[in-house]
C-alpha positions in Angstrom: 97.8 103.7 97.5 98.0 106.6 94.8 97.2 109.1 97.7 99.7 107.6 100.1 102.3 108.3 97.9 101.7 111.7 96.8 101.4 112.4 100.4 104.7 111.2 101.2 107.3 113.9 101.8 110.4 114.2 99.4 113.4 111.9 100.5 116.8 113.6 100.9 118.4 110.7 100.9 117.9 107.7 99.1 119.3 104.1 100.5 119.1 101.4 98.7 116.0 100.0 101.1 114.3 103.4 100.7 114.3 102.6 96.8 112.9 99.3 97.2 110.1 100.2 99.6 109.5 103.6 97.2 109.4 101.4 94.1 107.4 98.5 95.7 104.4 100.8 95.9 104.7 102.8 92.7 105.3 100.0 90.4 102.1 98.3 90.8 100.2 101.7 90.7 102.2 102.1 87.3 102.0 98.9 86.2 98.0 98.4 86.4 97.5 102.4 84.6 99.6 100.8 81.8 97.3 98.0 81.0 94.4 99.9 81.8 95.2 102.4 79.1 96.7 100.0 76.8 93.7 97.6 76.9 91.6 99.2 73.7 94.5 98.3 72.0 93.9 94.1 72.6 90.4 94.4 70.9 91.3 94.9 67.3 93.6 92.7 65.1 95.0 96.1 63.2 95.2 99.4 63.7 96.4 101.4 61.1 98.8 100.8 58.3 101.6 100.9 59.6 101.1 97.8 62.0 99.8 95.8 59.0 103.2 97.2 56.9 105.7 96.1 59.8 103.5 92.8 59.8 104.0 92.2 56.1 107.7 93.2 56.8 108.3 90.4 59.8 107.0 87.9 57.6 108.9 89.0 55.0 112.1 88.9 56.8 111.0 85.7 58.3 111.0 84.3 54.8 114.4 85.4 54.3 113.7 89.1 53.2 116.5 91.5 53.4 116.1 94.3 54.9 116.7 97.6 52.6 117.0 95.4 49.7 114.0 93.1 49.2 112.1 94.5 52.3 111.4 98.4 52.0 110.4 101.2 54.0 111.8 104.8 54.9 112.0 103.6 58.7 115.2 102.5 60.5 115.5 98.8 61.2 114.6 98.2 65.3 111.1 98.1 65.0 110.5 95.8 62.0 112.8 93.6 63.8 111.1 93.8 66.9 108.0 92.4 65.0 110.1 89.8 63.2 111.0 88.6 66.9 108.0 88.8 68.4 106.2 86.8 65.6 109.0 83.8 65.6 108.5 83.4 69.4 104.5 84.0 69.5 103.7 83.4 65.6 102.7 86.0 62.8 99.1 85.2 62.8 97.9 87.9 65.8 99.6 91.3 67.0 98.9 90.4 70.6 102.6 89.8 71.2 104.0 93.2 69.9 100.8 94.6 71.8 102.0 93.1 75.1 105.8 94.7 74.2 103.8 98.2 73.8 102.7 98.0 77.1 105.9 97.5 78.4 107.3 99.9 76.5 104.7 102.7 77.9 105.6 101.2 81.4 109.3 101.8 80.8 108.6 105.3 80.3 106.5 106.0 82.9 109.3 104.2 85.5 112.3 106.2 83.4 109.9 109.4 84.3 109.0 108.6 87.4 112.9 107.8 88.2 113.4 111.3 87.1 111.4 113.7 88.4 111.7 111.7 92.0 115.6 112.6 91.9 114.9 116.2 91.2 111.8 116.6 93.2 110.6 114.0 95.4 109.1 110.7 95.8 105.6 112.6 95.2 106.6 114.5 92.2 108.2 110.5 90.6 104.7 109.4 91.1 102.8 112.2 89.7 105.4 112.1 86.9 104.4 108.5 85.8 100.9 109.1 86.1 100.3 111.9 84.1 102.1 110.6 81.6 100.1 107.4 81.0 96.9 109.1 81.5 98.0 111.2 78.5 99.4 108.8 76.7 96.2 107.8 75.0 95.2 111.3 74.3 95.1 110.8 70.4 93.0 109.2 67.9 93.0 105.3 68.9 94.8 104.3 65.8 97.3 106.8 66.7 97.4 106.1 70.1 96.3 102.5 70.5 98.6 101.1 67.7 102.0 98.9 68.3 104.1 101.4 65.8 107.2 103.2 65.7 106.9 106.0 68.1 105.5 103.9 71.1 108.6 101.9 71.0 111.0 105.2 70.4 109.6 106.7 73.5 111.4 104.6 76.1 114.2 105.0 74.2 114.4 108.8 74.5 113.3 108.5 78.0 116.2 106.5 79.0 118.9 108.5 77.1 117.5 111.3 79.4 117.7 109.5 82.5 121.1 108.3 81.3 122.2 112.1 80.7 120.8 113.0 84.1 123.3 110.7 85.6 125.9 112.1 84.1 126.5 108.3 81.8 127.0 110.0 78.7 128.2 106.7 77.1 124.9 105.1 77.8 123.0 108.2 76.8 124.6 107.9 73.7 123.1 104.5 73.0 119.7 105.7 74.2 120.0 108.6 71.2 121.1 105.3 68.8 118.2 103.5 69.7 115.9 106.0 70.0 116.9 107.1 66.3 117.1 103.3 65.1 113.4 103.0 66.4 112.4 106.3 64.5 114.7 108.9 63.1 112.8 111.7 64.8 113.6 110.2 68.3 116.8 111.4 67.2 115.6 115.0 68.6 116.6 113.8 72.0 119.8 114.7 71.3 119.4 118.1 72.0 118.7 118.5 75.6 120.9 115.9 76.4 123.7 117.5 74.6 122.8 120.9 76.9 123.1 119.0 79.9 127.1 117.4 78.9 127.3 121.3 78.2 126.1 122.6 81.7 127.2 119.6 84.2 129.6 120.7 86.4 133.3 119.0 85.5 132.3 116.7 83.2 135.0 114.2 82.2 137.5 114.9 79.9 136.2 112.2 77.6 132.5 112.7 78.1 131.6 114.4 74.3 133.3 111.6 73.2 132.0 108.9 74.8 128.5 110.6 73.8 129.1 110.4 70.4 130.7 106.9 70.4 127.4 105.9 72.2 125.2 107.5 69.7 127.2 106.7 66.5 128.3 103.2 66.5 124.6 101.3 67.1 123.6 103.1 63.8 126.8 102.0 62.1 126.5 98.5 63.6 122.5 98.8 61.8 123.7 99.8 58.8 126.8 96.6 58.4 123.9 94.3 59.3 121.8 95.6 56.6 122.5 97.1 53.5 124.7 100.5 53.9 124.1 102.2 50.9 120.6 101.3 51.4 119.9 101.9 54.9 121.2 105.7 54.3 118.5 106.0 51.3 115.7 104.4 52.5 116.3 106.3 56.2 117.8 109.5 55.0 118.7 110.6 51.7 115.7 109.0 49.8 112.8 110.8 51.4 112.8 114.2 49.8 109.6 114.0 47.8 108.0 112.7 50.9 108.8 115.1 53.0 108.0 118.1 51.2 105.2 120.4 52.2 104.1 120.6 48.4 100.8 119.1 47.8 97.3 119.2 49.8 98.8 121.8 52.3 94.9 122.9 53.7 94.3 118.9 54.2 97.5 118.7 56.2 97.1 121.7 57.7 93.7 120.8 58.8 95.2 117.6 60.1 97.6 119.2 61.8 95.7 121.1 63.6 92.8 118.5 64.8 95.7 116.3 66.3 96.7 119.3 68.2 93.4 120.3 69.3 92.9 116.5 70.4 95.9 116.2 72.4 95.6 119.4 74.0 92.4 117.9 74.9 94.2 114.8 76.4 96.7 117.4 78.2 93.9 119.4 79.9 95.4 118.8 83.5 99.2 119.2 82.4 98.9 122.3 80.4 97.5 124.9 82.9 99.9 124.5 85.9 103.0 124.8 83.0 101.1 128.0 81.4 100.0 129.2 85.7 104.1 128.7 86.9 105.3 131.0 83.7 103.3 133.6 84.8 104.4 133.8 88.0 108.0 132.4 88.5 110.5 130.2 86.3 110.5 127.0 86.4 113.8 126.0 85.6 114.4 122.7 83.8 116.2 124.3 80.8 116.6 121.0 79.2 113.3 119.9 80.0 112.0 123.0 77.5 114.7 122.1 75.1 112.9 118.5 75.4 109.6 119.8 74.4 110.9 122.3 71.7 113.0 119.3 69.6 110.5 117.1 69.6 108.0 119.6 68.7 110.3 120.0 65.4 110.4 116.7 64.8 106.8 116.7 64.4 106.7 118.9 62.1 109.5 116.9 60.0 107.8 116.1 56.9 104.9 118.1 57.6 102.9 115.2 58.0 101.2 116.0 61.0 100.1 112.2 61.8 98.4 111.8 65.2 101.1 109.2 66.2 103.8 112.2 65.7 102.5 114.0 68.4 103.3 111.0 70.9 106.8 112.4 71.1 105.5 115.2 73.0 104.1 113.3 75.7 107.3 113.0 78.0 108.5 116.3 77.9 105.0 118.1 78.9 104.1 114.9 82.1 108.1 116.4 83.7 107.4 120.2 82.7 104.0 119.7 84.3 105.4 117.9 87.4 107.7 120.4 87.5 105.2 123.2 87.8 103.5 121.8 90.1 106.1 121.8 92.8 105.5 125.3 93.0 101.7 125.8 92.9 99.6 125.0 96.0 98.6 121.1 96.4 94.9 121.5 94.8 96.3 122.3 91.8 98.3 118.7 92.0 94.2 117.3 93.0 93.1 119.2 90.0 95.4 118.0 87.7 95.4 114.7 88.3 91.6 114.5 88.2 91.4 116.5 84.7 93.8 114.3 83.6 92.3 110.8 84.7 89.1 112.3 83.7 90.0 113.0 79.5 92.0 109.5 79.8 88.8 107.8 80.7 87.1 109.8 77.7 89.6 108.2 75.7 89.9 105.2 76.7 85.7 104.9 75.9 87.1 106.4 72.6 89.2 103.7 71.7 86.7 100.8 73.4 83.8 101.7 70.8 85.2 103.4 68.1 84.3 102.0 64.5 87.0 100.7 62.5 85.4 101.2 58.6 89.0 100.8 56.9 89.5 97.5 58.7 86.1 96.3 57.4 87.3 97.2 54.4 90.2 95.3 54.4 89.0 91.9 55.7 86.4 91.7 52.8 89.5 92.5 50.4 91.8 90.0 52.2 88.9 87.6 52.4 89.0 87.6 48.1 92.1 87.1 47.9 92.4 83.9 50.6 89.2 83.0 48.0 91.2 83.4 44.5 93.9 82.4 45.3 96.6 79.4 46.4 98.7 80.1 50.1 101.5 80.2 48.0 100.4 82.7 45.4 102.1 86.0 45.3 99.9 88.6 45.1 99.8 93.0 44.4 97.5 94.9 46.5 97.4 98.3 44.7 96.4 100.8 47.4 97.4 102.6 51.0 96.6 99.7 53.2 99.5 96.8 53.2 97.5 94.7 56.0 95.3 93.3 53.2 98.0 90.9 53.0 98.5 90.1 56.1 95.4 89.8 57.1 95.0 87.2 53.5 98.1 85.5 54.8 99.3 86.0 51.0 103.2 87.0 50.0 103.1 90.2 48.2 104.2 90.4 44.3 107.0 93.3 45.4 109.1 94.9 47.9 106.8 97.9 47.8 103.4 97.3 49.9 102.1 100.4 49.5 100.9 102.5 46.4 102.8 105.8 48.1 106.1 104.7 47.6 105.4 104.2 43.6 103.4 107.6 43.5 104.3 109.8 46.6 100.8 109.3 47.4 101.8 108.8 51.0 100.7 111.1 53.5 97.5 111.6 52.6 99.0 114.1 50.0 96.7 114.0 46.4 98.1 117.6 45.0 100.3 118.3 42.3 102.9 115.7 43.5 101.5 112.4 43.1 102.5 110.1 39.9 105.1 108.1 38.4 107.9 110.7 38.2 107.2 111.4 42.2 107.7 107.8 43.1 110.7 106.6 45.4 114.5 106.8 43.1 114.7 104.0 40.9 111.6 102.6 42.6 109.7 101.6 38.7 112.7 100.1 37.2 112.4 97.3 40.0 108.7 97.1 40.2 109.0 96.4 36.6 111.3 93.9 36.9 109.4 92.3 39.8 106.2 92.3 38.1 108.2 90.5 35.1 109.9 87.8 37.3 107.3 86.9 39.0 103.8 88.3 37.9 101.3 88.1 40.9 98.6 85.6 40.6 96.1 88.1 41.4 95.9 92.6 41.4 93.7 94.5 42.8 93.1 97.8 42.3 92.1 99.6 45.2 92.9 103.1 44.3 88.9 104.0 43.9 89.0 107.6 42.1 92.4 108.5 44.0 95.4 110.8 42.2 97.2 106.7 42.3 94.5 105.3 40.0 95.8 103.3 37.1 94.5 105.5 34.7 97.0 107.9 36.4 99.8 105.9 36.7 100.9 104.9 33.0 102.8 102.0 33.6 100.3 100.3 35.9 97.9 100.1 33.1 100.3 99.1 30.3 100.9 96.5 33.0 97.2 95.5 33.3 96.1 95.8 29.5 99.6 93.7 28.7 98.5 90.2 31.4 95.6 90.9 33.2 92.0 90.9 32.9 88.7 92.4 34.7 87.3 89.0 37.2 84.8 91.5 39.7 84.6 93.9 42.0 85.1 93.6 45.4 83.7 96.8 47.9 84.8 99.0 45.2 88.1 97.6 44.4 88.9 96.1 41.3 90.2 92.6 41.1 93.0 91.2 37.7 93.2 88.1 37.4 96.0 86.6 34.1 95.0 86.0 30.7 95.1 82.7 29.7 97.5 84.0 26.9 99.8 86.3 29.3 100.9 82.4 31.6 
């Protein structure tokens, strides 16, 4: 079926039968590569962290958490409530839900692709488009590229506002930008080419900037009324500074940086050469599609950072440029990249099937003490990087902060110079405080290890412990508080 389609010649017009019969055979071939690369991420309960925080946050919010106030993170709002929908239809107690919605979400943006590159180039070039895209889409660590987080579910959202802009629908394109931005604020980035192509369509309406910006501006505002304001403009812009400075542990980011480079230009072996081949020899055009690729490339750098799961954003942009390119080079170079590129996907996909998972180990026997020690309705602190302890324990946790980063600015893997008290989120240990005074968790563990977050770094943490807690074990070298008799 594949070959039947990249055999058949480009349509120069399209009826609305044409469409049906083009879609009816490249859906399916879409459809099955989307499960097919998707499917490593079925065979672990977590991830990484970030799918046990937005966990932690559905329930939360389930519970009647609000969001910005007694629910916390430096992410805009779409995601957590995608969890928080997914778990009161399917139930918090597995991810397989929000896993399913990836999958659509990567089949979206395959199709939105696919739509794309067939109106500029052919039904052949829509199908290649689609392909090598989710044959790359996997090209990262697995718990970058396997896990149900923010950038999987941004992706679509840029994709479309492309399409949208493409189509000259500038008001629609403007809610792609919103969404894309209320998903994560790096999708954002999108903004740019699309803004280039309102600039360079031929007569575009009088209105069009405006509608654009209506599009793109009123979804955020909408998120922010059915929030918090004031706190949805910290906790997603203003109130990230620390965070996203370069200060601190710059030859371990930079190392990191690097590897996740070096692994997805590993994934994009079969994309990469006909872009470099084409620029040698002729233009390809595509301004916007360049413009694309260079604003997302910024946004990874954002925060300088360099998670795997950043790099994601690049994706799209390369699977058109390299669609594009290869329009122009003879047809073995189309054989050739689509076999490189099947050819790394199956190396990751065997990646992500028997890969270890150590941190997850770690947390279950963690979780598992606490579902011991303590009562379902027990509030508990988990003192450490990895907020699915509790919801793999099914146990509330003692405050709005589920992670030892946002207290010490320990987030990002950063253990330099800025990590301690003074470096934690504004106003962040006022609160904490209060929390821990209001309602004093049942049961702490420390699970800091010899890390820059340790309580014997972290002042007010161990005036906290020393005041009402005391030593009950060790648990796979976390420490576990239980309350002195004297301190109930």
């Amino acid at each position: 079926m594949l070959a039947e389609l990249l055999e058949s010649p480009r349509p120069v017009v399209k009826s609305p039968v044409s469409d049906h019969g083009y879609w009816r055979r490249v859906l399916p071939v879409l459809t099955v590569l989307a499960c097919v690369t998707r499917a490593p991420s079925f065979i672990r309960p977590l991830w990484n962290p970030d799918e046990g925080y937005l966990a932690v946050q559905a329930r939360m919010l389930a519970h009647g958490g609000e969001l910005y106030e007694t629910v916390v993170d430096r992410k805009p709002p779409l995601v957590p409530w995608l969890y928080e929908a997914a778990f009161a239809v399917c139930g918090s107690g597995s991810l397989t839900s929000v896993r399913v919605l990836a999958v659509l979400a990567q089949l979206s943006t395959a199709v939105l692709l696919a739509s794309l590159a067939r109106r500029r180039w052919g039904g052949a070039a829509g199908c290649t488009a689609g392909v090598l895209y989710l044959l790359a889409s996997i090209g990262l660590n697995p718990e970058d590229a396997q896990a149900a987080t923010f950038e999987v579910f941004m992706l679509p959202c840029t994709a479309a506002a492309m399409w949208c802009a493409d189509r000259r629908r500038w008001g629609a394109a403007g809610l792609a930008v919103a969404c894309a931005f209320l998903a994560k604020q790096t999708g954002g980035a999108v903004l740019v080419p699309v803004v280039w192509l309102l600039w360079q369509s031929e007569a575009p309406p009088r209105n069009a900037l405006v509608r654009l910006g209506v599009g793109a501006v009123l979804p955020i505002l909408c998120a922010a009324l059915l929030t918090d304001p004031s706190g949805f403009l910290f906790w997603t812009v203003t109130g990230s500074g620390a965070y996203a400075s370069f200060t601190g542990s710059e030859l371990h980011v930079l190392a990191r940086g690097l590897t996740n480079t070096a692994i997805l230009a590993v994934a994009c072996a079969g994309l990469i050469p006909p872009v470099v081949r084409v620029l040698r020899i002729a233009r390809t055009g595509s301004a916007e599609l360049w413009l694309w690729l260079a604003s997302s490339a910024v946004a990874v750098t954002l925060g300088f950072h360099f998670f795997g799961h950043y790099y994601l954003q690049l994706i799209p942009p390369m699977a058109l440029l390299a669609t594009a390119a290869l329009q122009i080079l003879p047809r073995d170079r189309l054989v050739t990249a689509l076999l490189t590129s099947a050819c790394c996907c199956t190396l990751f996909l065997a990646w992500g099937l028997l890969a270890p998972r150590p941190e997850l180990a770690h947390a279950r026997r963690l979780a598992d003490a606490l579902a011991h020690r303590t009562d379902p309705g027990d509030r508990v602190l988990v003192w450490g990087i990895h907020p699915e302890t509790y919801w793999l324990a099914d146990r509330a946790p003692a405050s709005r902060y589920l992670t030892a980063g946002l207290l010490t600015n320990y987030s990002g893997g950063r253990n330099g110079p800025q990590v301690g008290e003074k470096y934690a989120v504004e106003g962040a240990w006022p609160v904490f405080r209060e929390e821990m005074t209001t309602h004093p968790p049942a049961l702490v563990i420390d699970d800091s290890t010899d890390e820059p977050y340790a309580p014997d770094h972290v002042p007010s943490l161990r005036r906290l412990l020393a005041a009402g807690y005391e030593e009950a074990g060790v648990v796979d070298g976390a420490v576990l508080y239980t309350r002195t008799p004297t301190a109930d």
